[in-house]
C-alpha positions as CSV (number, residue, x, y, z in Angstrom):
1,X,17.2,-29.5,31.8
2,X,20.9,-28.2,32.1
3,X,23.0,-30.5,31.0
4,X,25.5,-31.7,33.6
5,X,29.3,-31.2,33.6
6,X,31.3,-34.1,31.8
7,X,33.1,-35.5,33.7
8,X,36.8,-35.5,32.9
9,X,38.2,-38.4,32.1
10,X,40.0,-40.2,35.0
11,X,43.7,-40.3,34.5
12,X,45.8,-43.3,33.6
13,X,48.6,-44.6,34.4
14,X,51.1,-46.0,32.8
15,X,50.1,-49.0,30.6
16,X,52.0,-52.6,30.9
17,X,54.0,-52.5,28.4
18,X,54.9,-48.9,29.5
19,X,56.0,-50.1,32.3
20,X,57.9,-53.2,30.6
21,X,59.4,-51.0,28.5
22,X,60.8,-48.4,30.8
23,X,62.1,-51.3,32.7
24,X,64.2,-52.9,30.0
25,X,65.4,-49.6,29.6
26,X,66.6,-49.0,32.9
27,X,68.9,-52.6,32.8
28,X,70.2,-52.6,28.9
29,X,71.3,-48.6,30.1
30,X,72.9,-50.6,33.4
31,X,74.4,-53.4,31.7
32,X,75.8,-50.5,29.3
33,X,77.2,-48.8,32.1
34,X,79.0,-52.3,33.9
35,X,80.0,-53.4,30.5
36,X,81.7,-49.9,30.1
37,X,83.3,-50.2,33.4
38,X,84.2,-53.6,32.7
39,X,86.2,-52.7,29.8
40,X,88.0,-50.4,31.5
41,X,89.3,-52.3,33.8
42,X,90.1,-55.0,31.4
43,X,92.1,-52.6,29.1
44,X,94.0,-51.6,32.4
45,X,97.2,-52.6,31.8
46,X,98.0,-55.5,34.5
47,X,101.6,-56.6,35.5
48,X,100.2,-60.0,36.8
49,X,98.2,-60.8,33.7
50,X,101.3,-59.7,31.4
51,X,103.6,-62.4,33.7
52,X,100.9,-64.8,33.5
53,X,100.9,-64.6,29.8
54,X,104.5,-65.1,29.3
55,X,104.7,-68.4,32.0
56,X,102.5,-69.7,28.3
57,X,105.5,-69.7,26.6
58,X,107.9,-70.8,28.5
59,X,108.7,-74.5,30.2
60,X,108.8,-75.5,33.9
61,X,112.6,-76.2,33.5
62,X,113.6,-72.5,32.7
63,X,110.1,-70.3,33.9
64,X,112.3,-67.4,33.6
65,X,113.3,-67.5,30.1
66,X,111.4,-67.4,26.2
67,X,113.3,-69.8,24.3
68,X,112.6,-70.5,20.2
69,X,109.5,-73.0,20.7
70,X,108.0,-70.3,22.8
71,X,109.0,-67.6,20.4
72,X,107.5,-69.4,17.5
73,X,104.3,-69.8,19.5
74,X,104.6,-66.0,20.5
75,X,104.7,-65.1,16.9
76,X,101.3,-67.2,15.7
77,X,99.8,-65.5,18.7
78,X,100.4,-62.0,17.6
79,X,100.1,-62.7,13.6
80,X,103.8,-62.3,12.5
81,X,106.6,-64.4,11.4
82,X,109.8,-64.6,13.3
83,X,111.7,-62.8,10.7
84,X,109.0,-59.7,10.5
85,X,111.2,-56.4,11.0
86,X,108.1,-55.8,13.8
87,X,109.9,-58.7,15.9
88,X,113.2,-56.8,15.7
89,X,111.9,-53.4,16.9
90,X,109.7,-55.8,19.7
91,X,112.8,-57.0,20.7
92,X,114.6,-53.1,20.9
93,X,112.1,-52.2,23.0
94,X,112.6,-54.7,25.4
95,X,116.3,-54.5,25.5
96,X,116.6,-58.6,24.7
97,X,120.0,-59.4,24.5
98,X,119.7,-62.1,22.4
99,X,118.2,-63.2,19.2
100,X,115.1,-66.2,19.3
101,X,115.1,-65.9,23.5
102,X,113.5,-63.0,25.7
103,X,113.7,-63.0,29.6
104,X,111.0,-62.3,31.9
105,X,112.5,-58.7,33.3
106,X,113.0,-58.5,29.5
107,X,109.6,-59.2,29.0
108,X,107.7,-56.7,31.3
109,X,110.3,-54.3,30.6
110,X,109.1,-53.9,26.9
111,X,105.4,-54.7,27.3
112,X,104.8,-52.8,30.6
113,X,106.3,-49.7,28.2
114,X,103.7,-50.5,25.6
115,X,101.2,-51.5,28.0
116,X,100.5,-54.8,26.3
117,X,99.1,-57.6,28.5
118,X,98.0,-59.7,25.4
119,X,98.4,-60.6,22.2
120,X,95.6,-58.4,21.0
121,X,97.0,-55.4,22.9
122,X,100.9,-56.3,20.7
123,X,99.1,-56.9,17.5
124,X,97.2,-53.5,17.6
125,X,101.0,-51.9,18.2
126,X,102.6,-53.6,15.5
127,X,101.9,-50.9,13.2
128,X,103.3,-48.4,15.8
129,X,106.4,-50.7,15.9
130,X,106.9,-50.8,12.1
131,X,106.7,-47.1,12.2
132,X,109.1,-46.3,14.4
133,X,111.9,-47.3,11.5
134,X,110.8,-44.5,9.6
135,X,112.2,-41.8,12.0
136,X,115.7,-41.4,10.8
137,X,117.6,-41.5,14.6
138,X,115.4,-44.2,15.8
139,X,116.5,-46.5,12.8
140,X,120.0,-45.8,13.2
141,X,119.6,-46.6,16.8
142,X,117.7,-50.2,16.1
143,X,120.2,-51.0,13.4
144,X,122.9,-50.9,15.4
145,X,121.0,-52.6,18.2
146,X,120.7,-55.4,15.7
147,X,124.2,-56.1,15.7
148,X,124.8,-57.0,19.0
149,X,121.3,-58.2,18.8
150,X,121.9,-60.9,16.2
151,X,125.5,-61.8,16.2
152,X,126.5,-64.7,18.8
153,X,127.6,-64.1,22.0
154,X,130.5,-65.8,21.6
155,X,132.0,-64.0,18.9
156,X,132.9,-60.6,18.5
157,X,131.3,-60.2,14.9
158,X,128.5,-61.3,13.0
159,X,128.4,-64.4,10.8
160,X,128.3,-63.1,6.9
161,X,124.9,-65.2,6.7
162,X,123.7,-63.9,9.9
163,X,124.6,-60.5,8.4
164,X,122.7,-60.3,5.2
165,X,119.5,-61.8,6.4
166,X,119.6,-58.9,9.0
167,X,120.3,-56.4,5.9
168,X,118.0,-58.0,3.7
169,X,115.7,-56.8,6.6
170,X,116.5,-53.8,7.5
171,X,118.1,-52.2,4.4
172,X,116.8,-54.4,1.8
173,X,113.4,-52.5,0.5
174,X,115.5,-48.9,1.4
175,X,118.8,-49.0,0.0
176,X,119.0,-49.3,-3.9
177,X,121.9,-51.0,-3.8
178,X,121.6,-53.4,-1.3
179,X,121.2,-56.1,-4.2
180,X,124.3,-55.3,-6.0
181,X,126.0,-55.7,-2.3
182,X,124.4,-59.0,-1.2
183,X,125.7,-59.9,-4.4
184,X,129.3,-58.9,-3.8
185,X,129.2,-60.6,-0.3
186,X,128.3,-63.5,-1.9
187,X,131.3,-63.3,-4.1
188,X,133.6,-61.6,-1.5
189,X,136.1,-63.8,0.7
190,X,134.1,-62.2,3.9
191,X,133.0,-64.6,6.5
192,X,132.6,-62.0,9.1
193,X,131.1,-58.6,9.3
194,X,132.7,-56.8,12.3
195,X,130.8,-53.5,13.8
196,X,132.8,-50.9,11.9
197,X,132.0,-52.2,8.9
198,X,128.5,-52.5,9.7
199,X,127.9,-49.4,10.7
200,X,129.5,-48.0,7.9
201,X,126.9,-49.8,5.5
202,X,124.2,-47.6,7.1
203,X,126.3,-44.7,6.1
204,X,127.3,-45.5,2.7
205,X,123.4,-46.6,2.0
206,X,122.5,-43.4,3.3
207,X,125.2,-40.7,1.6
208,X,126.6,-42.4,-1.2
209,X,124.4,-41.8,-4.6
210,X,123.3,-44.7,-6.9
211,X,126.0,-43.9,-9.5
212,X,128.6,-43.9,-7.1
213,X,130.0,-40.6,-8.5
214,X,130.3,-38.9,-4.7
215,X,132.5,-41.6,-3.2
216,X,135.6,-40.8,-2.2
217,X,138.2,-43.3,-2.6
218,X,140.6,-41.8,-0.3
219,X,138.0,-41.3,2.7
220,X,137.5,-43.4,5.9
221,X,135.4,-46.0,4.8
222,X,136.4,-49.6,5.4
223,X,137.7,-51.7,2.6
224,X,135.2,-54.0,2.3
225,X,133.7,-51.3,1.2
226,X,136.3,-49.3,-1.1
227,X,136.2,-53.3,-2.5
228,X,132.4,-53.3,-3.4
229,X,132.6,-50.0,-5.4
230,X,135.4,-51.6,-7.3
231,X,133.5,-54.3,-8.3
232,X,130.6,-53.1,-9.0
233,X,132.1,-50.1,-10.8
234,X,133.4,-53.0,-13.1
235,X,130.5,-54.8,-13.3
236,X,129.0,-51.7,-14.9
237,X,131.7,-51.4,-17.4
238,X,131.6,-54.6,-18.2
239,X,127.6,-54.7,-18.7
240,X,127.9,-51.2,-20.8
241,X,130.8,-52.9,-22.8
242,X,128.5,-55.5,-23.5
């Protein structure tokens, strides 16, 4: 007898866990997609949320103003000490007037620029901040911020203690000499750095060699600072004499 056709095999479908499988699929590939859009939105910088997160450091007596408690605060927040050079250049940036305090148009000034909204958004632009001193024109531009920054309002220069904590920062790991000179202000009879002579500092740090063999005694600098060559030309002698 002829044998009979096989029959084919019917077709199947897709199994259970096919079907399970393709499904979770589908909703970790959607919950992909919403997280994505999520973070987008959440990286969005947001004026509200940046306000909101200020009103945390302030008090209900003066809302409109960061005061030195919520400085402090500020600074555990984004991982720095008060006195980091990163606080400084924060503080450029946001055009704060005074030292220890920033207002609230102060506040979204600088952070809506840097699009910072929290203090993981600031810390990741610390860095960036930091960096920005090592562009010659930008640091001449914060250092002499700093002055008006630093001194008091109500005086017309800068305390000489106020002074070399803010040259300890700013010049101190830069300028070769800056040791020798926070040892002649120590010395000096300076109780006051006005903002001639504090600019000049910048300039003599920046033109004026090591060995002190290109300064001219006879040019325009200040004479605090014809005063700290004199010393510390004699210091030398007296050390080589020695």
């Amino acid at each position: 007898m002829p044998r009979g056709k096989r029959r084919s095999a019917p077709e199947m479908g897709p199994s259970e866990d096919d079907r399970h499988s393709s499904k979770r699929q589908r909703n970790a590939y959607q919950t992909s997609q919403s997280s994505r859009r999520y973070n987008k939105v959440d990286d969005a910088f947001s004026q509200k949320r940046c306000l909101t997160w200020f009103r945390e450091y302030t008090t209900p007596d003066d809302p409109d103003t960061l005061g030195p408690e919520g400085m402090e605060k500020f600074c555990e927040d984004i991982g720095v000490e008060p006195e980091n050079v990163a606080m400084l250049v924060l503080a450029y940036k946001m055009g704060a007037r005074q030292m220890g305090f920033f207002t609230q148009s102060e506040w979204l000034k600088g952070l809506t620029d840097l699009q910072c909204d929290t203090s993981g958004k600031v810390q990741c632009k610390l860095d960036y901040l930091r960096n920005l001193l090592n562009d010659s024109n930008a640091f001449k531009i914060i250092y002499r911020y700093a002055y008006d920054f630093a001194r008091d309002k109500d005086q017309r220069s800068m305390d000489i203690e106020t002074a070399k904590a803010m040259l300890q920062l700013l010049l101190g790991k830069h300028w070769p000499l800056y040791a020798q000179f926070a040892q002649f202000l120590e010395q000096s009879k300076y109780k006051v750095i006005n903002k001639d002579q504090w600019c000049n500092i910048l300039e003599f740090s920046r033109t004026i060699s090591n060995d002190l063999t290109n300064y001219d005694v006879d040019g325009a600098w200040p004479v605090m600072l014809d005063e700290f060559v004199e010393w510390l030309r004699l210091l030398r002698s007296q050390s080589t004499i020695s």
